[in-house]
C-alpha positions, 0 to 999 in steps of 0.5 A: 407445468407452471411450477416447472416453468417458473421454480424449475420443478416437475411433478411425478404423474399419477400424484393429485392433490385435493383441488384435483390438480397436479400435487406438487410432492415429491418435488424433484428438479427438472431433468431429475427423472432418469437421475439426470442430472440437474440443467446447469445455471444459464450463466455457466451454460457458456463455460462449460460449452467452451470446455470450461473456459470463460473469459474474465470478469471483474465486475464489482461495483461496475467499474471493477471490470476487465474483458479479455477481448483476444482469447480465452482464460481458463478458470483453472489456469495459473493466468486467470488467478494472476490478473485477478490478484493483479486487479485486486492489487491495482483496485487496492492502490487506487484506493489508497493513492485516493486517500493520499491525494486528498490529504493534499487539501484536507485534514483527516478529521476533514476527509469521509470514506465518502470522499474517497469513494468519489476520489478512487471511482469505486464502490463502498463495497470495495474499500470495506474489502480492502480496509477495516474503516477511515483508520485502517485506510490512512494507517495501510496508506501512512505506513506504506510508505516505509516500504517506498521509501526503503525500495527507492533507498535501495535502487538509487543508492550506489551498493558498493560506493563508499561511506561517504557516497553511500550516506549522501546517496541515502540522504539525496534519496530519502529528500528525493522522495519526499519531494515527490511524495508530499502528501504521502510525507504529511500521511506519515507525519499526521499517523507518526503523532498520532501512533505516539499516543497509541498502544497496543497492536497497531502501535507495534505494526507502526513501529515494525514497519518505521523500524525497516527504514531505520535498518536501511539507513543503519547499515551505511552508518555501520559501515562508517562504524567500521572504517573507523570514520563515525563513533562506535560508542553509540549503536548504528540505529540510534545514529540512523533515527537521529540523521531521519529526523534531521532529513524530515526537520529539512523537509518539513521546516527549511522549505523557506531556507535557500537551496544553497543552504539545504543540499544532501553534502551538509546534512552529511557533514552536520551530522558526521561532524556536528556543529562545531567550529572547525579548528582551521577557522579564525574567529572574528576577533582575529585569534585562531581557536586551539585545539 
């Protein structure tokens, strides 16, 4: 009876081993005799009471917890899975926007998972599940912001204005956010310099999701292509990735220059008509620059 009391285990009658006590073989569960079936655990008693109901609980690492306090979720139930990809999904930006915060101050060799983990108020645990190592984390965390921006590009610039608009919006935009966003900005800069030197596949899933941002701001420029107002002789994307570098040279650079000196309306014209004296200006020793 002490071994079914304390391992949940009975011993057939009539069985004595040598010291004259009970033998415990054949060992068979409690509730076996009959071929009943086997108590269910203690933490499932509740559930299955309730018809196979349960509420829902996130309690990794303490912190990763949610009561449902209003009613029931079923296990099976599409519901239940959806806040638990949910809670996943938020635990995981959590993380990430830890990271991107402490790159406010630090460098990256200056920053520990350690940190991170006090940052985010999550276990250790927790970051190894999302994230391979330091690298990984800054890497998801760099490269993310491809995809932010890409969706801010789309909300904020007007679908069916015109090349001009179009392009001033997506330069307005693409600044817009990395106003906001500095230290996600710094991220992308720090992996962008380090990804130069690297090869292989996390070098080509940089470049994958750098090439996004590219599209984005190449389809505007082809519509310049075809309305006759910027050169054809150059591929869309090429044109792209020189206007970004003149958005992130503004950002990164001219943060001194006067506000005057930096709106969305110049870039755009710098780059559609370059640094070239207009004809209609009059040099400083009074002749006129023909054409």
């Amino acid at each position: 009876m002490l071994l079914c009391r304390l391992g949940h285990f009975s011993v057939p009658k009539g069985r004595v081993d040598l010291a004259g006590g009970p033998r415990p073989n054949p060992i068979r569960p409690c509730g076996a005799e009959n071929n009943a079936p086997p108590a269910p655990n203690r933490q499932l008693r509740p559930a299955l009471a309730a018809g196979g109901k349960a509420r829902k609980k996130l309690c990794k690492d303490g912190a990763d917890s949610a009561t449902n306090t209003d009613q029931s979720v079923s296990l099976g139930s599409p519901g239940f899975w959806g806040v638990a990809v949910m809670a996943a999904r938020d635990r995981r930006a959590d993380i990430m926007r830890a990271a991107e915060k402490l790159f406010t101050s630090r460098r990256y060799h200056e920053i520990a998972l350690d940190d991170v983990v006090q940052e985010a108020k999550v276990g250790k645990g927790t970051i190894y599940r999302y994230f391979r190592n330091k690298e990984d984390l800054f890497f998801q965390t760099a490269s993310s912001g491809f995809e932010e921006l890409c969706e801010w590009i789309a909300r904020k610039v007007p679908e069916n204005g015109s090349f001009t608009e179009q392009l001033v919006g997506v330069c307005r935009s693409i600044s817009e956010f990395f106003a906001k966003r500095r230290q996600l900005f710094r991220m992308m800069q720090s992996e962008e310099a380090r990804m130069y030197w690297r090869r292989g596949e996390v070098r080509e899933r940089w470049l994958q999701q750098h090439r996004k941002l590219v599209s984005a701001v190449g389809q505007i420029v082809q519509k310049g292509v075809r309305e006759g107002r910027v050169r054809s002789d150059i591929p869309g994307e090429v044109l792209a990735s020189f206007l970004l570098g003149m958005l992130r040279t503004r950002t990164r650079t001219l943060s001194d220059v006067p506000t005057g000196m930096r709106p969305a309306e110049l870039v755009v014209d710098l780059f559609c008509h370059g640094a070239e004296k207009n004809l209609r200006d009059t040099p400083s020793d009074g002749t006129h620059v023909q054409e």
